[in-house]
N, C-alpha and C positions, 0 to 999 in steps of 0.2 A: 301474611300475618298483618293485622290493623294495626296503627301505629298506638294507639292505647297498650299493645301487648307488647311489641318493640319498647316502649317509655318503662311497660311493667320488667320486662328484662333488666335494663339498664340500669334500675334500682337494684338489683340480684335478687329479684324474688322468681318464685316458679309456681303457676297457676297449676292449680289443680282438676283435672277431671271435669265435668259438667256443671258441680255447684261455682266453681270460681273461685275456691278457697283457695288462700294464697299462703305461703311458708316463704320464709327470708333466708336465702344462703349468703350467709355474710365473706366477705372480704376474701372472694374469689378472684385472682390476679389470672387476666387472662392472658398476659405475655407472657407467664413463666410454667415451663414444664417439671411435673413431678418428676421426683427422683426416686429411683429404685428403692435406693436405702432409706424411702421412707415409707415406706411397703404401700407406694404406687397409691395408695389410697390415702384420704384425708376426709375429715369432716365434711365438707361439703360433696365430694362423694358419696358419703354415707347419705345426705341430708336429698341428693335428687335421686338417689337408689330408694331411697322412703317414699318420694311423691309415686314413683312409679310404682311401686308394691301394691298401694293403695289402690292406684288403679286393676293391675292381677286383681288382687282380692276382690275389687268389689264388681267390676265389669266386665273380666276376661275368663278368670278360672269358674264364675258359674255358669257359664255358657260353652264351655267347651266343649261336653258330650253331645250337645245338643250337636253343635257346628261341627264336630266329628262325625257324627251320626250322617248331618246333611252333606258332608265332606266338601265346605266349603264356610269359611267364617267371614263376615262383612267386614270386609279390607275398608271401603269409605266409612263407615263409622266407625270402628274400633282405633284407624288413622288417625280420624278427626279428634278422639277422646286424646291421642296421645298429641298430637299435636297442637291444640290449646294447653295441653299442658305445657309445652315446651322442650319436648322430649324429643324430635324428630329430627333437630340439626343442632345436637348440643354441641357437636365442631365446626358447624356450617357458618358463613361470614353473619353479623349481628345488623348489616344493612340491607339482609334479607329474608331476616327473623330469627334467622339464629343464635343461640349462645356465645360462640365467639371462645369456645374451650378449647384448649389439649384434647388428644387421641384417649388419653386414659380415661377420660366423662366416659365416651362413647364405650369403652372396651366396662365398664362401671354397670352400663346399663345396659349393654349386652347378658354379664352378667345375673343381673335381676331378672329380664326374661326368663332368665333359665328357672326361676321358680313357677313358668306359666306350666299347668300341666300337659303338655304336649310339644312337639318340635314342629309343627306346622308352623304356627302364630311368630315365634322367634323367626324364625326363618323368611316369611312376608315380610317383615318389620325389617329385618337386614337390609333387604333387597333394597328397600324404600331408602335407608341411611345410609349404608356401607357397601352397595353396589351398583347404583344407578345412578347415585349424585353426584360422589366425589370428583368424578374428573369433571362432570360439569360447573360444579362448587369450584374447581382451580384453575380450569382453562376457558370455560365458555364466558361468551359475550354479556356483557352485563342487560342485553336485551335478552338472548335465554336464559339467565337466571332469573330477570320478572315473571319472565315467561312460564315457567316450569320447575327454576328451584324452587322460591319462593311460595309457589302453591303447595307444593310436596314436603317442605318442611312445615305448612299449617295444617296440614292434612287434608287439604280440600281438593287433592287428587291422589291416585295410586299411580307407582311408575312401577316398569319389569325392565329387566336388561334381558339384550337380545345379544346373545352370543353365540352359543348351540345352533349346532343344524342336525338333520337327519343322519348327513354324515359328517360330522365332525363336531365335538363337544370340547376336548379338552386339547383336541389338535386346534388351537385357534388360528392359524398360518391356514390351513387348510379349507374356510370358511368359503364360501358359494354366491351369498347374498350380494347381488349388485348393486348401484345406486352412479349412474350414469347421467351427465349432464346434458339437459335439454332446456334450454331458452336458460330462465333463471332459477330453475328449479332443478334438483333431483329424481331421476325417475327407478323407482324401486323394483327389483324384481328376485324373488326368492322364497325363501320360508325360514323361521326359526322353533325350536325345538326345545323340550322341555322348560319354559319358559315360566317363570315362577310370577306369582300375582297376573299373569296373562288373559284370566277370563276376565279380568274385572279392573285393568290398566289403563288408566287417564291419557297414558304415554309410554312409549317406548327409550331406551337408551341401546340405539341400534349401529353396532357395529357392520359393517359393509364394506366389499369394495368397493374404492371409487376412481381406481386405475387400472392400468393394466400394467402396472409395475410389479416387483418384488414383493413375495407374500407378506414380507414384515415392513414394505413402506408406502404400499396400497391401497390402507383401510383407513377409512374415517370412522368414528363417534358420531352420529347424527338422533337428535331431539324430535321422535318421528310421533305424532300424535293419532293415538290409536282409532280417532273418530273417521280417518282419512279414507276416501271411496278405491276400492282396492285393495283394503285391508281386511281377512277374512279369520278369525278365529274358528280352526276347522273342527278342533275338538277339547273337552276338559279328559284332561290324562287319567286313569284308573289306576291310581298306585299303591302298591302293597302299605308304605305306609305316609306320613305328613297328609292324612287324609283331609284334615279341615285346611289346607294351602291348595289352592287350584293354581294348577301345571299343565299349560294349554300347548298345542300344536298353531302355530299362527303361519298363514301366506300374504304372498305380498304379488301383486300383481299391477306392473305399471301403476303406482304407488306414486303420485307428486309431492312433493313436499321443495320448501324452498330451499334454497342453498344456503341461506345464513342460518340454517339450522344445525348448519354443522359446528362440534363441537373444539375449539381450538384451533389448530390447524390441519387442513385437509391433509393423508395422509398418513398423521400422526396416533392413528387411531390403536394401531397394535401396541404401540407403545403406552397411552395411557391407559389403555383396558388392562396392561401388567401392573401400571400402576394401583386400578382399582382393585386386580387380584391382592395385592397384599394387605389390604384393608377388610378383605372378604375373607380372608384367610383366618387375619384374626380375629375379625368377628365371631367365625365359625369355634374357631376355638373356646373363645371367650363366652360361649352360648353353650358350650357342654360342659364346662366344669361342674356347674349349682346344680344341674339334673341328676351327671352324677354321683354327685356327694348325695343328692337324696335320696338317689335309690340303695345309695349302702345304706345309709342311715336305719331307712325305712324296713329294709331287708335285714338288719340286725332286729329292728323293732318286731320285725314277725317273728324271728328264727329266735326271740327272745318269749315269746308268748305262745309259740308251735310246739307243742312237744311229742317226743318221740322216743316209743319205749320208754315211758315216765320223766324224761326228763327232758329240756328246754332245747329245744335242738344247737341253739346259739352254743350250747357247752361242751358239743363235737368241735374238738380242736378244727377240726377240716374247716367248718365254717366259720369261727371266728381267727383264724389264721389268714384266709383265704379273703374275706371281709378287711382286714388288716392292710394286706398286699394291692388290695384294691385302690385301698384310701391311700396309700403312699405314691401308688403310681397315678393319681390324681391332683394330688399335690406336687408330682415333679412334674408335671404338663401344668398348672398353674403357675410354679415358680418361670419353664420355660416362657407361658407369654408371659408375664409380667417383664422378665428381659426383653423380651422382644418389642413390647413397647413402650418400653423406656428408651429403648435404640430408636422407634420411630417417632418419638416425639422429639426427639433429639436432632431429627433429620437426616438419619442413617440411614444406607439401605439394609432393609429388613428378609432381603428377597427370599435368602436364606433360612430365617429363625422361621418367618411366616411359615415356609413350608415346612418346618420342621414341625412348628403347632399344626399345621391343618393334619400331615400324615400320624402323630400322633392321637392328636382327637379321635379320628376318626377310627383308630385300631384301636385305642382303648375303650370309646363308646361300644365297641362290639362284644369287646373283651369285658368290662363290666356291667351292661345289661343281658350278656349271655349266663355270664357268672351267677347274678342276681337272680334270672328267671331258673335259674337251676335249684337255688335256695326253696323257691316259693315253691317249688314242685308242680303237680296238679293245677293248682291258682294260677301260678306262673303263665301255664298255657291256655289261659282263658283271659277276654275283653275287659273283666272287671276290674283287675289291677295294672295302675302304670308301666309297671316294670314291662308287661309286655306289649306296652303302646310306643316304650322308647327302644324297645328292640327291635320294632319294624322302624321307627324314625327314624333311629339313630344311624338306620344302614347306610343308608343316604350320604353320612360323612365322608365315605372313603371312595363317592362317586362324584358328586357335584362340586363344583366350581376347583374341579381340577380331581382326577382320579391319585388314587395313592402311587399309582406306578410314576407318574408324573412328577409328582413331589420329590419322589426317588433322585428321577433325572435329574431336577433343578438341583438337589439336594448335591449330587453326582458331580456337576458342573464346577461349583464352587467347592467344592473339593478336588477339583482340576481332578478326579477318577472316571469320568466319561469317556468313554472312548471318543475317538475322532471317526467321522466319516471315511472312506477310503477315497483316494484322490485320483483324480480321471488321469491317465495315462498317454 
């Protein structure tokens, strides 16, 4: 980011979109963490959930059928719009163009996406914030963070994290990919799987062996740039749904890359990739509430103007009861994250509530777009309304970046209810 947009920051202003209109967020304290009991949100919240709106409205939601249709949306420009705005590291450090916020900005504007019409888009845009960076943002070298934060919070690169393999996705102890030391460099050998912004990724944030130690103190974080000769994008994934998000297959094939491109400390890499799961968790959560709130909305707004047998369907108790049930169990998955990151902006571990948001999200995105496409009937099962664009989306919640059964276990753990292993004799 130019230091003109660093200066624009440090005033508290936040640039807008392409023309460079500028809005003033006043007397934003970036020491100090919201509190719960102030319902997590404040005006200045409000005020860069506005700048981003404007962008949805005017450069993302009219283009989405289209980039649906192509099943793939331009990740480097739609980046780059958000990132002159300043939207791309509202928690990221402000000496490498970041904001310099609290976790709640970010969980604010997670939020707002959810007004984009589709789960692809939220989804790419995570990856970039709330999956790929962070542990670079707190552990890597102030050389890869020139290197690679800093372009990714202006948006003049796309990043994907690499974690998934063919055989193992949410078993991440279980991981294949090597990265073996030769002269002063790393030498790559593996492939990663379902890999999100993958067709179109500046860089990778690639997790890897790089011992032959124990599963959990074996792996490093390594800053692997996708240009690199031995690096092979084998295919864009065909998926039922997040159609405009391309989800590549990528191999790695004696793959050089240097060794200071590791992130933190060598070894250390199982450990920070749990750290950035619970950033990813919330995020995820925090990216289904707004959708759906609007598909109840929207779903009462039909079942109010549908009639049936002469009268409004909305005035079958079944459906405005049922509608009801929806919206409250929406609202206790929003009360849960909002605790949840008041605890991690706190500095608490979260490891807990996170999963309790992500396993919940992701059962109730099913449970309320399944509900909804039942209201609309007939329509329901066809391309032309939402409701059944987030029913294939949404499924995604209770697979990616940690399956529900998973959630379970960790959830299991901390309630010391896990069983034990049984012990060799």
């Amino acid at each position: 980011m130019s230091t003109n947009m660093s200066r624009l920051f440090s005033r508290n202003y936040v640039k807008l979109g392409r023309q460079g209109k500028t809005i003033c967020i006043t007397q934003i304290n970036r020491n100090k963490s919201t509190d719960v009991s102030d319902g997590l949100f404040t005006e200045e919240h409000k005020q860069l959930r506005d700048s981003l709106k404007k962008i949805i409205d005017k450069e993302i939601n009219p283009n989405v059928e289209q980039w649906e249709k192509e099943g793939q949306f331009p990740a480097k420009k739609v980046f780059k719009t958000l990132g002159n705005a300043g939207l791309l590291g509202v928690t990221k450090p402000t000496e490498y163009g970041g904001l310099g916020l609290d976790y709640t900005y970010s969980v604010a504007l997670a939020e707002e996406l959810g007004n984009i019409n589709c789960g692809g888009i939220p989804m790419a845009v995570g990856v970039q914030t709330d999956m790929s960076t962070p542990a670079l943002a707190k552990f890597g070298s102030d050389k890869l963070k020139r290197e690679f934060l800093a372009p990714s919070i202006a948006g003049d690169v796309v990043s994907c994290i690499g974690v998934s393999e063919v055989g193992g996705g949410s078993d991440v102890a279980s991981l294949k990919t090597t990265a073996v030391k030769k002269g002063g460099d790393y030498v790559i050998n593996g492939g990663k799987m379902w890999i999100t912004n993958g067709a179109q990724a500046d860089w990778m944030c690639l997790l890897a062996n790089t011992s032959e130690g124990p599963a959990h103190r074996n792996k490093s974080l390594i800053c692997l740039p996708m240009n690199l000769p031995g690096i092979t994008v084998a295919k864009k994934i065909d998926k039922m749904g997040m159609r405009c998000s391309d989800t590549a297959q990528i191999y790695f094939e004696d793959v050089r890359v240097p060794q200071d491109h590791v992130i933190g400390e060598e070894g250390m890499g199982f450990t920070y990739q749990m750290l950035q799961f619970q950033e990813e968790r919330l995020y995820g959560a925090a990216a289904t509430v707004q959708p759906l709130d609007n598909l109840i909305q929207s779903t009462a707004e039909y079942c109010r103007q549908r009639k049936v047998f002469g009268s409004p369907l909305l005035n079958n108790q079944t459906i405005h009861f049922r509608l009801a049930e929806l919206s409250t169990e929406v609202e206790s998955l929003r009360s849960l994250l909002y605790r949840a990151v008041g605890e991690h902006v706190r500095g608490k571990d979260v490891t807990k509530l996170a999963s309790m948001c992500k396993l919940k999200a992701g059962r109730l995105a099913r449970e309320v777009t399944d509900s909804c496409l039942q209201c609309w009937g007939g329509m329901g099962f066809t391309n032309e309304v939402l409701v059944s664009r987030f029913y294939r989306d949404f499924r995604l919640l209770s697979i990616g970046g940690g399956a529900d059964e998973v959630m379970l276990s960790i959830i299991c753990k901390y309630m010391n209810t896990l069983p034990k292993p049984p012990t060799s004799k």
